[in-house]
C-alpha positions in Angstrom: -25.9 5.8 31.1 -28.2 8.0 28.7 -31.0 5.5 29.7 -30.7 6.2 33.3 -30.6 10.2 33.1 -33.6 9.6 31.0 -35.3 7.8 33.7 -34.2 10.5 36.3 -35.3 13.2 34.2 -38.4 11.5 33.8 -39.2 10.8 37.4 -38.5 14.8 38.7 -41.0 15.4 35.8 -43.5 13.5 37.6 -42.5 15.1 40.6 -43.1 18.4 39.4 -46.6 17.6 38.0 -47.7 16.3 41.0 -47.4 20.2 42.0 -49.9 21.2 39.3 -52.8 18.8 40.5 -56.4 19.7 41.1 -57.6 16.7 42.7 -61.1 16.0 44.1 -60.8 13.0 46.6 -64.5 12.1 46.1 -64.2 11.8 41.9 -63.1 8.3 41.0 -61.5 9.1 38.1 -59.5 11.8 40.4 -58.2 8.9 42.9 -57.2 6.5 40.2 -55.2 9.0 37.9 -53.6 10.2 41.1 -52.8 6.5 42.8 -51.7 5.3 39.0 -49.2 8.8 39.0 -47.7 7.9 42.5 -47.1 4.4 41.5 -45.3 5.5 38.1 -43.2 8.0 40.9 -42.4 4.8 43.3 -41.4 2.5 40.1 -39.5 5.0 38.2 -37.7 5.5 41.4 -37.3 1.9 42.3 -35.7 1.6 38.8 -33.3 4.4 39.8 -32.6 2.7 42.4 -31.8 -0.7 41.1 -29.6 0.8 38.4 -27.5 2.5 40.7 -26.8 -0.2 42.9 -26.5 -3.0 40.4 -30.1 -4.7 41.3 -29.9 -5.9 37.2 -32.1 -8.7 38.1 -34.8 -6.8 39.7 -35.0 -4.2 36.4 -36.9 -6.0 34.0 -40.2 -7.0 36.9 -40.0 -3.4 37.2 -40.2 -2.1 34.3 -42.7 -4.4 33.0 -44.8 -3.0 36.1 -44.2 0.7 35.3 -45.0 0.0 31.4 -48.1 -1.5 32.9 -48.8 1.3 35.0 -48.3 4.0 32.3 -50.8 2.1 29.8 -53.4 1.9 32.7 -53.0 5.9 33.6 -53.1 6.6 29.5 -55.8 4.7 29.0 -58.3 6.3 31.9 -56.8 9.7 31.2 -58.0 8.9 27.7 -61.4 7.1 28.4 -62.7 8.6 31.9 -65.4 4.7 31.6 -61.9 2.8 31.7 -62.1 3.3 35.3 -64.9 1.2 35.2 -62.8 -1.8 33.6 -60.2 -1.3 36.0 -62.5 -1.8 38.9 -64.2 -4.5 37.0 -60.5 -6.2 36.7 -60.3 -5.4 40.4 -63.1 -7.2 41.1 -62.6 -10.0 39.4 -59.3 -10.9 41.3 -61.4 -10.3 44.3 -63.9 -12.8 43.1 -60.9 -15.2 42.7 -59.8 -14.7 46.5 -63.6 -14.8 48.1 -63.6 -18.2 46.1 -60.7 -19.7 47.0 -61.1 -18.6 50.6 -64.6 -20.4 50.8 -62.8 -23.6 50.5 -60.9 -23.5 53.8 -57.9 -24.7 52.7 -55.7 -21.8 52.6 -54.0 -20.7 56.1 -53.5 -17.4 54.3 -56.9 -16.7 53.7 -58.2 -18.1 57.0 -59.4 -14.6 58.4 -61.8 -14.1 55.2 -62.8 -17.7 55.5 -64.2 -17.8 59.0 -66.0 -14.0 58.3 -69.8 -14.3 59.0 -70.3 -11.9 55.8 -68.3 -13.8 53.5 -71.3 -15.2 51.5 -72.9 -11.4 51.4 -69.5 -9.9 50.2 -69.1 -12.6 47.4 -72.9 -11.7 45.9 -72.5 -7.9 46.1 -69.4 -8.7 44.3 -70.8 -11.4 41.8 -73.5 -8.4 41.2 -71.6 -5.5 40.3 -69.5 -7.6 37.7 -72.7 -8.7 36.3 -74.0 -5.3 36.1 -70.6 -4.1 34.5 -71.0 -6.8 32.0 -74.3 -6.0 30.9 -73.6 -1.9 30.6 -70.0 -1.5 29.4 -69.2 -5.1 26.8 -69.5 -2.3 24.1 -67.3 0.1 25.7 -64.7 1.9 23.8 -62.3 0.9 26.8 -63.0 -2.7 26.7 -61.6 -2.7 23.0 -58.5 -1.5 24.7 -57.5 -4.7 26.3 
């Protein structure tokens, strides 16, 4: 069980760090680094978690997540304009909802569907990513995906 006290020793580690922040709610690059640090907290604990009770099947979904997690916080600690990506990525996903909302088809989406600012959100949207495209293609970051 050397991997598990590893993984425990880890997660009070991030614990303890969380102690030392200097965080500055209004800085972008502060809230991502800090909600990318609680998430690598909530999955290392969910892996603790599984591991201890046996949840085998639930261990590798969760770990892929947390390596996810851990490239997406080293990255932006890296390369404060990854943030910029990230949102982009963000963005895009939303792009894909707004879309598949506008058909009408989807009971899920039916709230976003019927929204009388539906067309509005999905061109502020479609702009930013445009804008993103044009100023940050040649970004360091970008070369990290």
């Amino acid at each position: 069980m050397q991997t598990l006290e590893c993984l425990k020793s880890s997660h009070d580690a991030l614990l303890e760090a969380t102690k030392k922040f200097i965080f500055d709610k209004k800085h972008a690059w502060h809230r991502n680094l800090v909600a990318l640090h609680g998430s690598l907290i909530e999955l290392s604990s969910c892996l603790i978690t599984l591991i201890e009770n046996r949840g085998a099947t639930g261990v590798p979904s969760v770990f892929r997540t947390l390596l996810e997690t851990y490239v997406e916080f080293h990255n932006l600690a890296d390369d404060k304009k990854y943030g910029y990506h990230m949102e982009a990525n963000y963005l895009d996903q939303w792009l894909k909802v707004l879309k598949e909302a506008k058909k009408g088809s989807n009971p899920y989406l039916e709230a976003i569907c019927t929204s009388p600012d539906l067309s509005e959100v999905e061109a502020l949207t479609k702009k930013h990513e445009e804008w993103r495209k044009e100023h940050l293609t040649n970004n360091k970051a970008a070369r990290m995906r």
